[in-house]
N, C-alpha and C positions, 0 to 999 in steps of 0.2 A: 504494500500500500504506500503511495507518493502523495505528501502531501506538501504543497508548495503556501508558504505566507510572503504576503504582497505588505511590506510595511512603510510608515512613512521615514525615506530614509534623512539622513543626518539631522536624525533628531531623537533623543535620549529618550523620549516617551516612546515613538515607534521605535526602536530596539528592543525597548520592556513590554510592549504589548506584542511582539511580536516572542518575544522568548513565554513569556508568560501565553499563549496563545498554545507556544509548542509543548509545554507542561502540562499546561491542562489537557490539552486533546492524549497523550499518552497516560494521561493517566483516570480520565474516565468516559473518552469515547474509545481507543483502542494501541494496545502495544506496541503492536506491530507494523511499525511503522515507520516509514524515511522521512525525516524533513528537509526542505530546502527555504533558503529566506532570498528574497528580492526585492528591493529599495524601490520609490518610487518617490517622483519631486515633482513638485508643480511648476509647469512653465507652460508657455507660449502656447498652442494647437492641440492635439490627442493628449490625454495622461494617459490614456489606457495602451496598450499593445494585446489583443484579443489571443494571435496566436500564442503569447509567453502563458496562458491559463491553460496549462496542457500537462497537468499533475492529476491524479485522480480526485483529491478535493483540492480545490483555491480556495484560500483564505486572503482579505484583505481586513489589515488593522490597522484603525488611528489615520486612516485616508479617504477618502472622496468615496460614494455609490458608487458601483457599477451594475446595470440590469443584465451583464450577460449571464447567459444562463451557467455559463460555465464557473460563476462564483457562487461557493454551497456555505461559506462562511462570514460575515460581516462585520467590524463595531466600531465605531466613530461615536465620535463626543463633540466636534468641530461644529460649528454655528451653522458654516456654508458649508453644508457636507452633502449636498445636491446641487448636479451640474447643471439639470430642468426639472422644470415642473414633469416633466413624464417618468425622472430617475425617483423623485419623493414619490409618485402615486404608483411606481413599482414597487416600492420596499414597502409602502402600507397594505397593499395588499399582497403580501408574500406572508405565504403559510406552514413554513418552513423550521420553526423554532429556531435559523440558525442566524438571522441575522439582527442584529443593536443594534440603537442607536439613541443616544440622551445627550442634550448640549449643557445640559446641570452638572456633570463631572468636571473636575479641573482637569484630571490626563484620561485618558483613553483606556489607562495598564490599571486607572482604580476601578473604572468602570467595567473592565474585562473582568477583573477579581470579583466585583460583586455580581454578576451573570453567570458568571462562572460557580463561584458559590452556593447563590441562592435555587441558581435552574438545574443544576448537573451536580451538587454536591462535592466538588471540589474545595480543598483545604489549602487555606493561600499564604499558611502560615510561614512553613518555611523561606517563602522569599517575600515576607512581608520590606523586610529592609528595600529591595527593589521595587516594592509598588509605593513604599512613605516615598521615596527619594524622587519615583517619577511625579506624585505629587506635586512635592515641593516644585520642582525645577519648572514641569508645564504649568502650575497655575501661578509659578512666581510669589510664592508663599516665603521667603525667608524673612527675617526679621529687618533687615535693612539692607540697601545696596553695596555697603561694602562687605558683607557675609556675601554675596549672590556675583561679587568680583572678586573677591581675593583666592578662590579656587581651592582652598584646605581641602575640602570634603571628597574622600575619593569620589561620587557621585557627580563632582561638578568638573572634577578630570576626565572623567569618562564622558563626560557632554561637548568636554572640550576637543578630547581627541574622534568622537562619533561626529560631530557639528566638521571636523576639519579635514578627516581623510578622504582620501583621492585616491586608495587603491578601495575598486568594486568591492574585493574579496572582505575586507576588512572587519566590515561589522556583521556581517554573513556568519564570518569568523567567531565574532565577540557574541550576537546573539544566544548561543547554545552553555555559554560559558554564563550568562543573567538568568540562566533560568536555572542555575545549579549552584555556582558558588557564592559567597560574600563577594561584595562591592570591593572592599581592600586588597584581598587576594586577587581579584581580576586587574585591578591596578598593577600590583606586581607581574603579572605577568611578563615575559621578555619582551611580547610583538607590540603591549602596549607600553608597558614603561620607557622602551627605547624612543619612543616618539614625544612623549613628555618634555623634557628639556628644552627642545625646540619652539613645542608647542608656547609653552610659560613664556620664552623669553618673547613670541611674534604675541603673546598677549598683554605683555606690558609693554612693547612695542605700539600692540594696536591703540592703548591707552594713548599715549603721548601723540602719539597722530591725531587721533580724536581730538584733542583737546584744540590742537590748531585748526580743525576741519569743522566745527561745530558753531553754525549762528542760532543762539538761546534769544526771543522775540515774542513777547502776548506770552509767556506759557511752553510754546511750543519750540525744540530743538530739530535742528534739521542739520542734517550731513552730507557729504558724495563724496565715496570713495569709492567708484569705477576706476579710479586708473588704479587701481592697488589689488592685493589676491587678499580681498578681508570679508568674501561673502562670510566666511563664518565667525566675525567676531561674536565679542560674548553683548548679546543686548541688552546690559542692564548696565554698562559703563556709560551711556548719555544720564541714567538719572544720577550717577556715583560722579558723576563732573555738574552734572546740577539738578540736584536734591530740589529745586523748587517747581522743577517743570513738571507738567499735565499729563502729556503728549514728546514723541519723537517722529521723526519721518527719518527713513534713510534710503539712501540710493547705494547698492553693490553689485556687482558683477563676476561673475562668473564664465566658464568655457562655455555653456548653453543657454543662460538665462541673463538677463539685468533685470532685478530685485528690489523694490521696494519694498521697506520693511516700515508698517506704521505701529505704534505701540503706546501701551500708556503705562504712566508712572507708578508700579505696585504699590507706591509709598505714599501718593497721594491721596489727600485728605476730600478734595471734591467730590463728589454725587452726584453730580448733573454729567458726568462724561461722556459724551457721543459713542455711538454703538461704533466700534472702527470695521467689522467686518461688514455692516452693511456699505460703511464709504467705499469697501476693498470692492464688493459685488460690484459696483457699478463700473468697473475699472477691468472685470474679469477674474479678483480676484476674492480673499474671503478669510476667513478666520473666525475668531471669536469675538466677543466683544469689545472687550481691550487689548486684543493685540489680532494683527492681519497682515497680511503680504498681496504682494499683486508679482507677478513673473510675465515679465516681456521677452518678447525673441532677443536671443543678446546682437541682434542689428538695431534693433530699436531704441537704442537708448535715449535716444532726442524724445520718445516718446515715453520713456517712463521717467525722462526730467521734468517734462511739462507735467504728469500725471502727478509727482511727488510734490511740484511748486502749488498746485492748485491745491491739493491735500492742505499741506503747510498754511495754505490762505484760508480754506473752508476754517482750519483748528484753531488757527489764529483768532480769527472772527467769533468762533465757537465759545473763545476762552474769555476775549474783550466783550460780547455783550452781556456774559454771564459775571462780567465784574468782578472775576476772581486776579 
């Protein structure tokens, strides 16, 4: 039996829903059984590749609907976790027990754990440390931005180097190892400890750069750093350089995509915040409330400037008539 999981890749939640996906299914739908794991990113045209669902079950976690039939497993927590209105009135009418979906979870890996729990009787104890830490890090729960930048925590290593690597194989790699060992022991590891070093120093690097690439305005900070390789910094260093902002916008680039990343301040005190993933839908992209992306073709960058300066104006506006 092949079962292949479709996760969202460089990102510390889809690793743990997609390892916690592999535990559970071995050990109360069936044994015997091969996994394989494949990454999936949102950009520009298709997310989907229809022939890659060619395992005998597909599972997709912590990413976008798919209606093809060839997906027998599902769970997303995401706001904009429908591409149309035809993918939401597929999944409502599917009577299948196998597919979630609840936008009330902060990560994907809590909300697996409790499905997994309550409908199948699975025990999520053992790798409870993996599903506290996918909390923390996707609903941005720590206690302040300098805990959520200075990286102590093996859990925020492991974010760092999943958010950073550029070999496929990688977290393919790492997944099978989150759904079995402690978080510290995975740190140690050789394939990922030797990349650490590197990593820390392009992280306090990315700091200092930031600091000269950041106009703070109403509230809202905005960045671009396309000419740079820093799709994956860490995004809570705009509120750790200024603790008083709303809102961020950022513009980065990558091999296949240019990235705007809109986000809001975990630390903020305000109540009135604009929903960000509804600005992100009109734009192509989508998120959550407080935090969303939008992915342009990376030829388009002139077009996800313009789309990041207009964000930046709506926030601005958003933050000035609300008087804060």
């Amino acid at each position: 039996m092949k079962v292949k999981v479709f996760y969202h890749d460089k990102c510390f939640d889809g690793a743990c829903s997609a390892a916690l996906f592999s535990r559970f299914y071995r050990e109360r739908i069936r044994e015997d059984v091969g996994f394989t794991f494949s990454g999936l990113l949102h950009r520009a045209g298709a997310l989907f590749d229809e022939s890659k669902f060619d395992a005998d079950e597909n599972a997709i976690v912590d990413f976008k609907y798919s209606s093809s039939p060839k997906i027998t497993w599902w769970f997303d927590h995401h706001e904009s976790a429908f591409l149309t209105s035809d993918d939401a009135a597929h999944f409502e009418q599917d009577q299948s027990n196998r597919k979630f979906y609840d936008p009330g979870f902060r990560s994907c890996t809590k909300f697996l754990a409790t499905i997994a729990e309550q409908r199948f009787g699975f025990n999520p104890q053992p790798v409870a440390e993996m599903i506290k830490w996918a909390d923390i890090i996707d609903g941005a729960l720590y206690d302040n931005a300098r805990t959520a930048v200075e990286m102590r925590a093996p859990a925020m290593k492991l974010t760092m180097v999943i958010e950073a690597a550029k070999d496929h194989a990688f977290v393919p790699r790492l997944i099978p190892l989150l759904a079995t060992k402690p978080l510290a022991a995975i740190v140690e590891e050789p394939f990922v400890a030797e990349l650490l070093p590197a990593l820390l120093e392009r992280h306090e690097g990315s700091i200092e750069l930031m600091k000269g690439r950041t106009e703070f305005k109403d509230g809202t900070i905005f960045f671009d750093v396309t000419d740079q390789d820093l799709e994956g910094y860490n995004k809570f260093v705009p509120y750790y350089l200024y603790p008083d902002s709303l809102y961020s916008v950022g513009l980065s680039k990558s091999s296949f995509r240019t990235k705007v990343s809109v986000g809001s301040n975990p630390w903020a005190r305000e109540e009135r915040l604009v929903n960000l993933a509804k600005i992100c839908e009109r734009y192509g992209g989508g998120g959550h409330a407080r935090v969303g992306a939008i992915s342009f073709d990376v030829k388009q960058e002139e077009a996800a400037r313009k789309a990041a300066r207009e964000i930046v104006a709506e926030l601005r506006a958003s933050v000035r008539s609300n008087g804060c």
